[in-house]
C-alpha positions in Angstrom: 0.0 0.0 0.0 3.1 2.2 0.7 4.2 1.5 -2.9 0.8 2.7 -3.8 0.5 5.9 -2.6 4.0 6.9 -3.2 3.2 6.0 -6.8 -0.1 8.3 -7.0 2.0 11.3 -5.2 4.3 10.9 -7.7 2.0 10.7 -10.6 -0.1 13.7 -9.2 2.9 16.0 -8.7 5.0 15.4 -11.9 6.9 17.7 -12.8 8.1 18.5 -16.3 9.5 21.3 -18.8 7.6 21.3 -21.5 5.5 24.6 -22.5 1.9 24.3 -23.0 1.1 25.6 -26.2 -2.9 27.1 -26.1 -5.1 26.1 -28.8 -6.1 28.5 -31.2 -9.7 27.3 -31.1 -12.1 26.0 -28.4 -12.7 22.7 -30.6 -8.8 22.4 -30.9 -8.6 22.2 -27.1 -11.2 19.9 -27.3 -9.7 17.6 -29.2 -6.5 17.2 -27.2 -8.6 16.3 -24.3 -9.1 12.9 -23.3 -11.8 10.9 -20.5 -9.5 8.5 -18.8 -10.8 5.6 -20.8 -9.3 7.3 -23.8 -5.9 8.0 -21.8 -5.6 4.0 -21.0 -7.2 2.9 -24.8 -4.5 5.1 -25.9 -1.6 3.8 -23.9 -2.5 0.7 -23.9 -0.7 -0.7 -27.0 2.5 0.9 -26.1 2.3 -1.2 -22.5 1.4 -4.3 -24.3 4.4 -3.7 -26.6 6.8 -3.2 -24.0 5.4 -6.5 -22.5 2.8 -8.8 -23.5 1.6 -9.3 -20.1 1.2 -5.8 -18.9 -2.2 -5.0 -17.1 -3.2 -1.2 -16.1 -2.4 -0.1 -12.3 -3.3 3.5 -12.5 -4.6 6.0 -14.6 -3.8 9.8 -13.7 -4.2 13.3 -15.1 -1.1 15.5 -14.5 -1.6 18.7 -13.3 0.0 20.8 -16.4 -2.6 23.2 -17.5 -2.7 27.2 -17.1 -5.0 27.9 -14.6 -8.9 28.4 -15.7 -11.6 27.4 -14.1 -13.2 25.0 -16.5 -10.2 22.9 -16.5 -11.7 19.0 -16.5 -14.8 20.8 -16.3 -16.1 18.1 -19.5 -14.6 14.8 -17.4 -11.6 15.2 -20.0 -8.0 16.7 -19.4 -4.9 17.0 -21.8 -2.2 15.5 -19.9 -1.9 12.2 -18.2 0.4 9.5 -16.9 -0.8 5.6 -16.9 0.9 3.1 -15.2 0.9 -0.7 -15.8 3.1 -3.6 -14.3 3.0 -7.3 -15.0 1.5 -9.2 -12.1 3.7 -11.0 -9.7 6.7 -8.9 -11.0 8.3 -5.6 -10.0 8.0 -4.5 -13.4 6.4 -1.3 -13.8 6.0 1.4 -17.2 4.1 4.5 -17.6 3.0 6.3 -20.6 2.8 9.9 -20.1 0.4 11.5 -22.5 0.8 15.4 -23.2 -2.2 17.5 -25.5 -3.6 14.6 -26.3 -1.2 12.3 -27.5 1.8 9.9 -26.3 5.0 12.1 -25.6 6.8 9.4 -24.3 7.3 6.4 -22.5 9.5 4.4 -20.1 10.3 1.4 -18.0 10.3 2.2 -14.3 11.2 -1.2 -13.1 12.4 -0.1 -10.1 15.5 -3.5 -8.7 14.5 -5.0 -4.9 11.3 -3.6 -4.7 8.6 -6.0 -4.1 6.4 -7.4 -7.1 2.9 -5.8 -7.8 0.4 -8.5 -6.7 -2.5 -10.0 -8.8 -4.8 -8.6 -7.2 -3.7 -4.5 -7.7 -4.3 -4.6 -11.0 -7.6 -3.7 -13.0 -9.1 -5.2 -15.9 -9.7 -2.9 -18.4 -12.7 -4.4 -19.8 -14.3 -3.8 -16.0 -14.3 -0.5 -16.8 -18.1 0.4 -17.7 -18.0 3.9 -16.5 -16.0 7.2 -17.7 -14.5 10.2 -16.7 -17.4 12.6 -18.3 -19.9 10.8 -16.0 -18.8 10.1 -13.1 -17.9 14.3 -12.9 -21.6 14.8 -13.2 -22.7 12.8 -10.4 -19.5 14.6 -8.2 -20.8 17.9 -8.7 -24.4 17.3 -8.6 -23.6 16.0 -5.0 -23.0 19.6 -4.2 -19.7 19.8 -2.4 -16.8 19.2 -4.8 -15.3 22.6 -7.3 -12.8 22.9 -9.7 -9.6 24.2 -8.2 -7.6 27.6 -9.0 -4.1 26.7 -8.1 -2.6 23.5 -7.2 -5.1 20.8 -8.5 -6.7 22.7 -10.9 -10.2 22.2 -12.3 -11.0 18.8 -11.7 -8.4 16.1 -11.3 -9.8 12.3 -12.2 -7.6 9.2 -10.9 -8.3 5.2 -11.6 -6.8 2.6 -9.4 -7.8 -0.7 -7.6 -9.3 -0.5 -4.7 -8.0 -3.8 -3.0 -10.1 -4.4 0.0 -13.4 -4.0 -2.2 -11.9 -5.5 -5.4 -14.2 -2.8 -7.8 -11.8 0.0 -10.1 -12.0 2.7 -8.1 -12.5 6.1 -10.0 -11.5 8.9 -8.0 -13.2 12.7 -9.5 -10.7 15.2 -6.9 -11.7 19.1 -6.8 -11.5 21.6 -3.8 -14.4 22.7 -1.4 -16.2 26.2 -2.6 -13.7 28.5 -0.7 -10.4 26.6 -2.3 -9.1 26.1 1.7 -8.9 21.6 1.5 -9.0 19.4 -1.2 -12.5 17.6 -1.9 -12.7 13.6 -3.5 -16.1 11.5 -5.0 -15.2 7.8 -5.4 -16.9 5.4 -7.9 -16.6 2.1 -8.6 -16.0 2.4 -12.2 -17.9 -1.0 -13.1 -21.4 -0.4 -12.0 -21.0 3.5 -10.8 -21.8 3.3 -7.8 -20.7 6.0 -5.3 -17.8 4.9 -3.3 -16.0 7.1 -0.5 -12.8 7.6 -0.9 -10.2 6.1 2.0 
């Protein structure tokens, strides 16, 4: 679990150089936004290339984008970072996505760390419910707003929730004054409404 949640801090907070380059139309935008189903359909060949045994861990969108308030406002964002392993291995490889598309991708088998169990990975095919929708039963539950700073707009994270055994989509905003950090969970096969741990 420690593994875990070092991995989603890390994923959360990446840090890179590249310039964001605005669209020069609203539908342009558009179009380099993706629902996190489209981030992991995306990836997915690249994982299966580097191994043919590669299953998804997590799915994460990076926090990269100028500040506005509708950032993620559609369930969609431009930049991600996906994360797959093989099961019962310590091999790990994450495909970071930026406007839209693969930028790049590498191994982060990490020697004499422990292997990724069976049971921490999620079948993408379990996945019935996306990004767009599970945002619009977040908000309508009146308590969860797009952030200004840190975290902007809405942030959107997919990982297995162990002790349940469902996907576990995570839709991650701010309360209305900006002052703490506000999470909807949803088990992304039946879309149910899960509370975060």
């Amino acid at each position: 679990m420690k593994k875990l949640a070092f991995v989603v801090i890390l994923l959360f907070v990446t840090v890179s150089s590249i310039e964001i380059v605005s669209a020069s139309s609203v539908q342009a935008d558009e179009q380099q936004e993706l629902s996190i189903v489209e981030a992991i359909e995306l990836a997915n060949p690249a994982a299966l290339k580097w191994d043919k045994s590669a299953q998804l861990l997590m799915a994460i969108n990076i926090d990269l984008d100028k500040p506005w308030t509708s950032i993620g406002s559609n369930g969609k964002r431009k930049n991600w970072n996906i994360l797959f392993g093989v099961p019962d291995t310590n091999k790990s490889y994450v495909v970071t996505i930026h406007e839209g598309k693969i930028d790049h991708s590498d191994d982060y088998t990490v020697d004499g760390t422990s292997p990724y169990p069976k049971k921490e990975f999620i079948q993408i095919n379990d996945i019935k419910y996306d990004s767009p929708e599970m945002l619009k039963k977040a908000r309508s539950m009146g308590y969860i707003y797009p952030g200004k700073d840190w975290g902007k707009g809405y942030n959107f994270m997919l990982s297995k929730d162990t002790e349940r055994d469902i996907p576990l989509l995570i839709v991650i905003g701010w309360n209305n004054d900006q002052t703490k950090m506000e999470a909807a969970g949803f088990n992304a096969s039946t879309g149910e409404y899960i509370q975060p741990k």
